[in-house]
C-alpha positions as CSV (number, residue, x, y, z in Angstrom):
1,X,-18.5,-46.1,-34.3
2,X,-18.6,-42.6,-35.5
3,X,-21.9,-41.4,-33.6
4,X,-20.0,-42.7,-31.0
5,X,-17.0,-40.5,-30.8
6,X,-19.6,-37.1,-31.5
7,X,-21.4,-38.3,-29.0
8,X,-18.1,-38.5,-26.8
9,X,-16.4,-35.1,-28.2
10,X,-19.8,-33.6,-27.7
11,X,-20.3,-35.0,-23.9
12,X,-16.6,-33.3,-23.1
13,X,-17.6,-30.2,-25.0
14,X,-20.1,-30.1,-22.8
15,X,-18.1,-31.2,-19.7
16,X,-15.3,-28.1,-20.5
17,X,-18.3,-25.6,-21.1
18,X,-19.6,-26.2,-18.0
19,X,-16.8,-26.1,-16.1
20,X,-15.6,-23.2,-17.6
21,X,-18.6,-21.4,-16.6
22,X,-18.7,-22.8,-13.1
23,X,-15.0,-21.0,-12.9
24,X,-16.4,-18.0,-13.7
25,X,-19.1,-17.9,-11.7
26,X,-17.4,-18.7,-8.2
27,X,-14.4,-16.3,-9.6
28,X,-17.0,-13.5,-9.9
29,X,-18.7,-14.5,-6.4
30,X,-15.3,-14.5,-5.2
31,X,-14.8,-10.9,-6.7
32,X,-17.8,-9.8,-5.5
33,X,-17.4,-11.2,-1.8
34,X,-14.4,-9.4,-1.3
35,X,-15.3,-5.9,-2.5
36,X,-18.5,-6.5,-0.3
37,X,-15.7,-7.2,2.7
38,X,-13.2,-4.1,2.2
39,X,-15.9,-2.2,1.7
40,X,-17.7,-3.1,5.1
41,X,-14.5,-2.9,7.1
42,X,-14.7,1.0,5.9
43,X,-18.6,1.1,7.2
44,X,-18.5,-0.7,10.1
45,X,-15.6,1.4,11.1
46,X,-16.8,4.4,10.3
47,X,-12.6,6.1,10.2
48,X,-10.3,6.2,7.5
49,X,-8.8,3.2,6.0
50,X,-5.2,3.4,5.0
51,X,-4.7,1.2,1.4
52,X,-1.4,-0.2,0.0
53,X,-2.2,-0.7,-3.9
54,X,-0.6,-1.4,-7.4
55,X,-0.4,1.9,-8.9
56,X,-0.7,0.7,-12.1
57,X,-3.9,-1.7,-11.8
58,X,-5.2,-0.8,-8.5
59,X,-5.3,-3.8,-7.1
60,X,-5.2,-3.8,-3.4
61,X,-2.2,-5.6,-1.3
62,X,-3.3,-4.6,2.0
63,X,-5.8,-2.4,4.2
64,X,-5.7,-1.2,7.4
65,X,-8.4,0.9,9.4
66,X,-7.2,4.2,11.2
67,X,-8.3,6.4,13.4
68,X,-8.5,10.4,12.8
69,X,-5.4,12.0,13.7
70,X,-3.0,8.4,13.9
71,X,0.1,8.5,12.3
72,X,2.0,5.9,10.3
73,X,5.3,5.9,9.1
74,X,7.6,4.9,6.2
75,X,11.3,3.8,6.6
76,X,13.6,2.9,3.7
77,X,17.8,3.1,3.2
78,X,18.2,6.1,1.2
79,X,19.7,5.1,-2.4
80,X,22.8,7.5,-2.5
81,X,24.0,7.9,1.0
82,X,22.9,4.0,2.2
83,X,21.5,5.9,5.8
84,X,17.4,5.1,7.4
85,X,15.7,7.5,6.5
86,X,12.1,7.6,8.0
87,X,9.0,10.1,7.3
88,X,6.4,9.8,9.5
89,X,2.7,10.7,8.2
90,X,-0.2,11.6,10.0
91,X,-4.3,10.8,8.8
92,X,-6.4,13.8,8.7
93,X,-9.8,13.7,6.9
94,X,-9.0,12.0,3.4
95,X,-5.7,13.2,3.3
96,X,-2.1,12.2,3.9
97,X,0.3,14.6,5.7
98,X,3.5,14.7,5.8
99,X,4.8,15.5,10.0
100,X,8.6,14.1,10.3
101,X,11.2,13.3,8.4
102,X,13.5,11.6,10.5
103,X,17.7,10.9,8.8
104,X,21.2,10.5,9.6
105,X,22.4,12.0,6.2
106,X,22.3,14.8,3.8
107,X,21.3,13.5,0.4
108,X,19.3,13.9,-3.0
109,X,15.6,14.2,-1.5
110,X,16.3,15.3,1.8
111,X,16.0,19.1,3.0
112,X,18.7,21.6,2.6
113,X,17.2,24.2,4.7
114,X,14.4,24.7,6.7
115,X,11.3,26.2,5.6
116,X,9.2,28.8,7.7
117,X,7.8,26.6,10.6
118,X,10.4,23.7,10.2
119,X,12.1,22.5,13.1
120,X,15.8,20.8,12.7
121,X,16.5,18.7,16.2
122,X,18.4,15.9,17.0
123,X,18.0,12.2,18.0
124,X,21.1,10.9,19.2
125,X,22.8,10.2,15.9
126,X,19.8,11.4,14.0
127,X,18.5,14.5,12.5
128,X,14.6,15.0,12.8
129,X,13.0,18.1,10.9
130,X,9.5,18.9,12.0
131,X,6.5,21.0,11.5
132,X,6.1,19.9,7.7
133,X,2.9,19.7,7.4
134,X,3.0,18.5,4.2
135,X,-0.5,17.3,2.5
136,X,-1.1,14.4,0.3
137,X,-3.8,12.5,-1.4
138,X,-1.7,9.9,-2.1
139,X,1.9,8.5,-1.9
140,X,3.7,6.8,-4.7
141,X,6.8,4.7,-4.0
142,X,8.8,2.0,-6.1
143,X,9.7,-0.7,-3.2
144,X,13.5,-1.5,-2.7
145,X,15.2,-4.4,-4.6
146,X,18.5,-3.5,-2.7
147,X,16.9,-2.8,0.5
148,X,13.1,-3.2,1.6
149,X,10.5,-0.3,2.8
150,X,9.2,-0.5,5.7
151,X,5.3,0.4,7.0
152,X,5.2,1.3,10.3
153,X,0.7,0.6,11.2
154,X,-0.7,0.8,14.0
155,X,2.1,-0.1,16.3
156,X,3.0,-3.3,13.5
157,X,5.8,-3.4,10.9
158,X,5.2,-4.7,7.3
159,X,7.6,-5.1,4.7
160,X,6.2,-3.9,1.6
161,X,8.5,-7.1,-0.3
162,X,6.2,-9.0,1.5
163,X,3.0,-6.8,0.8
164,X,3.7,-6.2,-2.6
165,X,6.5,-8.2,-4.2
166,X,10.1,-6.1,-4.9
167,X,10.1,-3.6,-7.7
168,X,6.4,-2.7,-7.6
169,X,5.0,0.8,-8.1
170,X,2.7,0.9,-5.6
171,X,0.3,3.8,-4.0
172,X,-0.2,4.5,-0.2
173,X,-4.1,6.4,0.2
174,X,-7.2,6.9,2.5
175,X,-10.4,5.5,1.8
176,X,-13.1,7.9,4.1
């Protein structure tokens, strides 16, 4: 009766190693396939490609292929005066400029005077200051818990709740 059970606990041994490794296997395939993927969505493309990612681990949420010179834009209810306040961002090379910043209150963050080549207009109850020209390599943002960001992509809308859950520090780059 003993040889028995060793010979049992050693067939499941066996069993959970094996399966074990099988999960790691197709986990790494897995891996590997979709690094392969992003990464020929940037080739086959040839232009830039605009990444949502956890700032902390760099895991990617969401990619998006641009063209040279397209903008995309960023709207969120600013935290102390509870207004829209929108900046609007415009690919150039690998970087990230800044173009518009588009609000309908004065608050912590926002402008208190123009800078040389600054424009202040308005947009029916809006204020719009352009010219900022502003270059980044990267944006960082904590998305809302009281009220979500919004990504404004190639003529779509994404809530970045939905991309990347509420709270998260996330990072907004180019991949050339």
């Amino acid at each position: 009766m003993e040889l028995s059970v060793k010979r049992h606990l050693a067939y499941l041994a066996a069993i959970v190693f094996n399966v074990t490794l099988a999960v790691l296997v197709v986990s790494g395939t897995a891996f590997y396939v979709v690094n392969i993927r992003d990464r020929a969505v940037k080739r086959e493309s040839g232009s830039p490609v605009l990444e949502v990612k956890d700032s902390a681990s760099g895991k990617i949420f969401q990619r998006w292929v641009m063209e040279e010179g397209s903008e995309f834009a960023l709207e969120f209810i600013h935290s102390v005066n509870q207004s829209p306040v929108r900046e609007t961002f415009a690919v150039e090379g690998d970087m990230i400029r800044l173009r518009t910043l588009r609000f309908y209150s004065y608050g912590a963050g926002i402008p208190a005077y123009l800078e040389e080549g600054w424009i202040l207009s308005r947009d029916g109850d809006a204020m719009v200051i352009s010219g900022l020209d502003r270059p980044y390599r990267e944006i960082s943002y904590i998305v809302g818990t009281v009220s979500d960001h919004l990504l404004y992509v190639n003529e779509d809308v994404y809530s970045l709740r939905d991309i990347a859950g509420t709270n998260a520090r996330i990072t907004i780059s180019l991949e050339n």
